[in-house]
C-alpha positions as CSV (number, residue, x, y, z in Angstrom):
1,X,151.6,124.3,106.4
2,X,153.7,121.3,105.9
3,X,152.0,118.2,104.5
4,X,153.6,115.8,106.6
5,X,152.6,117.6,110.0
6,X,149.0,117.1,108.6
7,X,149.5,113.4,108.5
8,X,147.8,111.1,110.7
9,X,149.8,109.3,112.7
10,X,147.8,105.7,112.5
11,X,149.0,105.7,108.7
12,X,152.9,105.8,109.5
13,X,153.8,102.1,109.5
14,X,155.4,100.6,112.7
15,X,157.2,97.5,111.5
16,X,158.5,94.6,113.9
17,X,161.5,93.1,112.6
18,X,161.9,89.4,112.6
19,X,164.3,87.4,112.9
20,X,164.4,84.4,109.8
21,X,164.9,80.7,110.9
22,X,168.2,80.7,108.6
23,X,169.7,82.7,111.2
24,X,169.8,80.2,113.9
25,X,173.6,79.5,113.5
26,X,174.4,83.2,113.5
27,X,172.5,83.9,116.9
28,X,174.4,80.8,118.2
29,X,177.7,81.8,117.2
30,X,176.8,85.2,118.4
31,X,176.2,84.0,122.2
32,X,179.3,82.4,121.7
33,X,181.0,85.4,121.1
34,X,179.1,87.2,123.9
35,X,179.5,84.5,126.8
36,X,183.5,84.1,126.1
37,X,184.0,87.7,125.9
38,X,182.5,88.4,129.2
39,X,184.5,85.0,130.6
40,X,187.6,86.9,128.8
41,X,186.9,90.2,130.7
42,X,186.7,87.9,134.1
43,X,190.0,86.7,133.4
44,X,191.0,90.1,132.9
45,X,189.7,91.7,135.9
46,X,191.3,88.6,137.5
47,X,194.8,89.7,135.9
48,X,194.6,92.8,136.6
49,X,193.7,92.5,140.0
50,X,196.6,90.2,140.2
51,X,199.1,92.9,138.8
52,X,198.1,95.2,141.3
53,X,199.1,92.9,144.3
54,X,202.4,92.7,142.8
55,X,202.8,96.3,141.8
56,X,201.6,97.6,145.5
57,X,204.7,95.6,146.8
58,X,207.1,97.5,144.5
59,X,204.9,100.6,145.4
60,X,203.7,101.0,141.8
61,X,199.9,100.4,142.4
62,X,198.5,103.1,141.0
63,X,199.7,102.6,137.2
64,X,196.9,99.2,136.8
65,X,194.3,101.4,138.2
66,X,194.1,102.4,134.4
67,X,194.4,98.9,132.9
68,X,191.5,98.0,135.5
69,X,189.4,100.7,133.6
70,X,190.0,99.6,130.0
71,X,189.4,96.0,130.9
72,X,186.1,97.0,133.0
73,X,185.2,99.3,129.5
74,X,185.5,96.4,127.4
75,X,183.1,94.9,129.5
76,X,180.3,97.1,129.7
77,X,180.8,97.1,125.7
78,X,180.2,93.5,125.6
79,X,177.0,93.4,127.7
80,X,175.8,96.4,125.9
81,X,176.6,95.5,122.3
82,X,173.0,95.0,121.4
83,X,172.0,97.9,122.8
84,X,174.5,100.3,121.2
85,X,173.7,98.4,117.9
86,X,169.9,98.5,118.0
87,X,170.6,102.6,119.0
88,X,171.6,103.0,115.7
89,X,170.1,100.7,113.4
């Protein structure tokens, strides 16, 4: 039998990580980064939304329905960075 499956598991360590009180600037500069990338991706939408109307009149609409999806990408990236970084740390 294998010696771990014979382990209890109240000995396995489940550690909390903490975040040290030097890191204040970097969590500021981070919510910086967050909060104008997700005022960026607005402005994107915005723009793309704006190239549409212009395309539909030249009856080329269809071509920003892809730019539309890589700005709205970028944008569930950004909300979800610290989730896809804690998924793998």
């Amino acid at each position: 039998m294998n010696s771990l499956a014979r382990l209890d598991s109240s000995f396995i360590p489940n550690p909390t990580p903490v975040v040290p009180a030097q890191a204040g600037g970097l969590l500021t500069i981070l919510n910086w980064a967050s909060g104008i990338g997700l005022v960026l991706g607005v402005l994107g939408v915005i723009i793309v939304g704006i190239g549409m109307v212009i395309q539909l009149q030249r009856g080329e609409g269809a071509q920003a329905i892809g730019k539309l999806g890589w700005v709205l990408l970028g944008c569930i990236i950004i909300t979800g960075a610290s989730g896809i970084v804690r998924a793998f740390v």
